[in-house]
N, C-alpha and C positions, 0 to 999 in steps of 0.2 A: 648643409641645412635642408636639402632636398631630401624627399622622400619620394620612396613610391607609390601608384592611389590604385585603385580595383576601379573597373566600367562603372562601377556610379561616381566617381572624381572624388571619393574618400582617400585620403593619407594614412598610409601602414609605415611601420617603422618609425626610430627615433630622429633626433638632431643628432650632428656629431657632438655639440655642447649645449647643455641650457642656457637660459639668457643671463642668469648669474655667475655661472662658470664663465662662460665667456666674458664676459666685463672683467672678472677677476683675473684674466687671465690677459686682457688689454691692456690693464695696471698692473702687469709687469713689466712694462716700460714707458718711462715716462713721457707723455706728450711732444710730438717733434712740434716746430715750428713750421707753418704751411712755406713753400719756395714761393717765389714768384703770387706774393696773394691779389696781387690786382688785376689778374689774368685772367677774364671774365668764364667762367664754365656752365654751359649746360651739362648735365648728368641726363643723358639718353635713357640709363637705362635701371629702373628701379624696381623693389616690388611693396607691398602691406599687408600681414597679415596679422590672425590673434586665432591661434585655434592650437588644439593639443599637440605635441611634441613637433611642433614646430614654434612655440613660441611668440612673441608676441612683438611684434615691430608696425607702428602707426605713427601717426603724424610726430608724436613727441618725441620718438627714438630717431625718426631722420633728423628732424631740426637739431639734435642734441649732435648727431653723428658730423654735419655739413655745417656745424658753427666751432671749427675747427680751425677757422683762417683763412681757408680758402675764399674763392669768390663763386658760391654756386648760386647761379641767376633764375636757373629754372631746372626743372624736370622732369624727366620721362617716366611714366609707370607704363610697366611691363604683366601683364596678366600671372598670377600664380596658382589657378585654380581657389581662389580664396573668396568667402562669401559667397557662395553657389544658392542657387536658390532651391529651397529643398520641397517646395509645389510644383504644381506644373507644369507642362513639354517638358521633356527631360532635354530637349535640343535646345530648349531656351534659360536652362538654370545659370549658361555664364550670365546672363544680364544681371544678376545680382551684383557680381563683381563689380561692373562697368558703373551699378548705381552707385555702391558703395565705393570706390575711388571718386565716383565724382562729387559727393559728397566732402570729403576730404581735401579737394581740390578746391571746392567752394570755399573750405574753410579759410586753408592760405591765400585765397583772394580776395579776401577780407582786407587782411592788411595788419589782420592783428597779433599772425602769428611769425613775423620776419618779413624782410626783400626780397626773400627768394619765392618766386613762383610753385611751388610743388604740383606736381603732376597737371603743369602746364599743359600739357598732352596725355592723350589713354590710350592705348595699346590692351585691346579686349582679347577676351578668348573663345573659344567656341570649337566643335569638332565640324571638322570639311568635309568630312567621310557621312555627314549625314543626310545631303542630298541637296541640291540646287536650290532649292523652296525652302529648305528650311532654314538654311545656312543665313540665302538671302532676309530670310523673315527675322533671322537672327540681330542680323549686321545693319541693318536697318533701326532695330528697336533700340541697339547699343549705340549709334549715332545720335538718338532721338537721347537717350538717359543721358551720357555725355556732355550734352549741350554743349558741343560745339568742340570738344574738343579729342573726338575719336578720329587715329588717324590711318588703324591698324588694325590686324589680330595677329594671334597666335596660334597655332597648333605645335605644341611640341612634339615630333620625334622622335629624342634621344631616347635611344634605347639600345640595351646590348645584353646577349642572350647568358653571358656571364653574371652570374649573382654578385658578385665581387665589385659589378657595376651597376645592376639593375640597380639594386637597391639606391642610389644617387638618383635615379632615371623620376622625371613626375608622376610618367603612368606608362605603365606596358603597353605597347604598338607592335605590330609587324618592321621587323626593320628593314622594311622597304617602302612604309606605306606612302612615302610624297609618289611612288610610279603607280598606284593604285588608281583605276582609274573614275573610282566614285570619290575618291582625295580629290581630284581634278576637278572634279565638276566643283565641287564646294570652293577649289580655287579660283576658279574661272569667277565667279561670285565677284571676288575684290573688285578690281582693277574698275570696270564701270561704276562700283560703287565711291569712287576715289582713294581706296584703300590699299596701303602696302603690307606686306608680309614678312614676319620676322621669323628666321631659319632658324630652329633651336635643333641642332643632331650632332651626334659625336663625329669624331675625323674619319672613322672607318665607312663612317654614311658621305661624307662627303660628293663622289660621286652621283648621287643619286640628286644632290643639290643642284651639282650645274646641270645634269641634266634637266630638270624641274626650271630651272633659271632661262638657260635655254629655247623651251617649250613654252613658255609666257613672256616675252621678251619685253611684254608695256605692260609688266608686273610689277611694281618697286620691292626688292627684297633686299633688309636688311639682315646679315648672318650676323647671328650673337655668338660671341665669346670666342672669338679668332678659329669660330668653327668646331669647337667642343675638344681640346684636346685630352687625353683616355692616359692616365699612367699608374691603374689602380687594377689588382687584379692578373691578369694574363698581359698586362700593356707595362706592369711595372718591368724596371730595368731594361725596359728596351728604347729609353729616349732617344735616343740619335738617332737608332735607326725609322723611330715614327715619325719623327722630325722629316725626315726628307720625303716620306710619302705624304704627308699633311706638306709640306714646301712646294710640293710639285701640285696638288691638288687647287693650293689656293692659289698659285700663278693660273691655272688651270680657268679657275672660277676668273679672277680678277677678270679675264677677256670678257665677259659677260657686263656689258655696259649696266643693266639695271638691279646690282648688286654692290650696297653698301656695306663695309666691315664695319663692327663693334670691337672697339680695341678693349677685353678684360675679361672677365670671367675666369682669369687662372688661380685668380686667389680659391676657387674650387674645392675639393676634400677629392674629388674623381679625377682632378687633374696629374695626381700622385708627387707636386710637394711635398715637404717633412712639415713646412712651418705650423701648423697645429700638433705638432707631436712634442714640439720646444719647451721646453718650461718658461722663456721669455720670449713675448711677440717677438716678431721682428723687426730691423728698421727699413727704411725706404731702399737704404742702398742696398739692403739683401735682397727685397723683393724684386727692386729694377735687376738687377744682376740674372735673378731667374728669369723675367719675364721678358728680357730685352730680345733675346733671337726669334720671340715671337711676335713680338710687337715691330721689331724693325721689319721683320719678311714683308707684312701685310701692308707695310708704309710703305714700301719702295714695291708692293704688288699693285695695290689698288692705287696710289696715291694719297696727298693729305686731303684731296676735295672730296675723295669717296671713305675716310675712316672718322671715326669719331670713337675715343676713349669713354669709357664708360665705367659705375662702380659695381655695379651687379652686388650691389646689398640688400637683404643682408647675407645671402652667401655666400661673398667673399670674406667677409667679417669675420670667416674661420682662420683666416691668414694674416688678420692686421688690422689695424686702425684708419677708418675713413683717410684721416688726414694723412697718414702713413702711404696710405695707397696712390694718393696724386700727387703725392711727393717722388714716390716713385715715379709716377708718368713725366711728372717733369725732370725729373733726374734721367730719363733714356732722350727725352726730347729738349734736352739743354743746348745744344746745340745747331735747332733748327731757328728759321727765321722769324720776326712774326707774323707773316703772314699765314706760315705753316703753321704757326701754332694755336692760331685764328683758328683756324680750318677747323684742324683737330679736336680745340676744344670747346668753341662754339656751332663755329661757321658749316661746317656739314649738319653738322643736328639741326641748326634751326632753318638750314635748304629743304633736308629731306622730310623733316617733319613739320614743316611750315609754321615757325615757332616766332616768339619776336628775336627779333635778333637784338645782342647785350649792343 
């Protein structure tokens, strides 16, 4: 569902499905039943938009998605470039985002629209590459639209110089820019402001992460999607062997105390799965089955106090059915205790992002 955008934050390219192919293609299997539905969840990690060949997912399409059985108590929005504000500062057009989430966020705190909290928390956007002052004037005015519930930004950059991949990518970057040293300054930005930072780059950027981890160490960063695994392009058919260098990288990162894991994002289209190629979704047991040597590395890397599962919709939603997807989580983590499953699926999300706890 990712596209790529040109320097003014416009999206080029399609979806991989419209939002009725894909529904029609959800209903090709029938509804699971949620596992374990009284297992209280935070979903860390979300996004909303409504805008051309990316389709249109807001308030209605989540509540529809997350009243599946599960128990999802609150949520994360995640920045997607979406609602930009198309007047002035061009360093200041994420604030649109941040108001328009937090609108939305008003809405579910109403009361009138479910139990579940939605975008409990905001996670804004903005470019760090644009200078100390503006960055700051930025992060500032998106805590103020927020009210109260900005705890973060975003700068994505995945990016990879293969077309095969770009095109997945949000927007072309230098792929090295976290070591750039005007990057820095915009990052240095956060951390006094109370703000932590979510890592969005593929596994071949990885290094460049812990270095960047590293070099801010009273930074809080959390890495999204088990660190962007690549199997589309020049990366297909080479799983095992990028497995062990993404294996050895995130034990690498895990030493880095102020880095939290986001367990998900494989349901991806870049990740180089079949399951959108299927004629029938999938079920949970196919999904965990792929997703499990990733998901277990980064538990037994970081620990259950530093990872937290997440749904990354709606582009995961290329690979499966909301409820499908944390059926699969709980089908790899059947076996843990629960305390550890606490952790997982509440208890680190509402530490790191200061949330109510379920």
């Amino acid at each position: 569902m990712a596209q790529a955008a040109d320097s003014k934050g416009e999206y080029r390219g399609t979806t991989v499905r419209d939002d009725a192919t894909l529904a029609a293609w959800l209903g090709t299997r029938p509804n699971e039943t949620a596992l374990e539905p009284d297992l209280p969840i935070i979903d860390p990690h979300h996004h909303f938009w409504d805008a051309p060949h990316r389709g249109t997912y807001l308030l209605p399409g989540l509540l529809s998605d997350i009243g599946g059985g599960h128990n999802i108590v609150s949520t994360v929005f995640l920045e997607c470039r979406a609602m930009y504000r198309k007047d002035g500062p061009r360093h200041m057009a994420p604030l649109g985002e941040v108001e328009f989430v937090a609108g939305l966020a008003a809405m579910s705190a109403s009361g009138g629209y479910g139990g579940c909290r939605v975008a409990e928390v905001i996670v804004g956007g903005g470019d760090l590459t644009a200078g100390a002052r503006n960055v700051r004037e930025l992060m500032e005015a998106e805590i103020l639209a927020a009210g109260g519930r900005l705890r973060g930004m975003r700068h994505g950059v995945a990016w990879d110089e293969h077309e095969a991949v770009s095109k997945y990518a949000s927007r072309p970057v230098p792929l090295h820019q976290v070591m750039d040293p005007k990057f820095r300054e915009g990052f240095a930005q956060l951390a006094p402001l109370g703000l932590s930072f979510e890592s969005w780059q593929y596994h071949p950027q990885l290094p460049d992460a812990i270095d960047l981890a590293r070099s801010f160490p009273a930074t809080s960063i959390i890495l999204n999607h088990v660190g962007g695994i690549l199997g589309v392009g020049p990366y297909s058919g080479r799983r095992p062997e990028i497995f062990k260098t993404w294996q050895a990288n995130i034990s690498e990162l895990a030493k880095c105390p102020n880095v939290t894991m986001k367990l998900g994002g494989l349901g991806m289209v870049s990740v180089g799965f079949d399951f959108h190629e299927r004629d029938v979704a999938p079920s949970s047991e196919e999904l965990a089955a792929a997703w499990r040597p990733y998901i277990e590395h980064c538990i037994e890397a970081f620990g259950v106090d530093r990872c937290m599962f997440e749904s990354n919709f709606p582009p995961d939603k290329q690979s499966g059915g909301y409820t499908e997807l944390w059926n699969a989580f709980k089908r790899i983590t059947a076996g843990a205790s629960a305390a550890e499953k606490k952790a997982l699926y509440s208890g680190t999300a509402a530490r790191v992002y200061k949330m109510i706890a379920p």
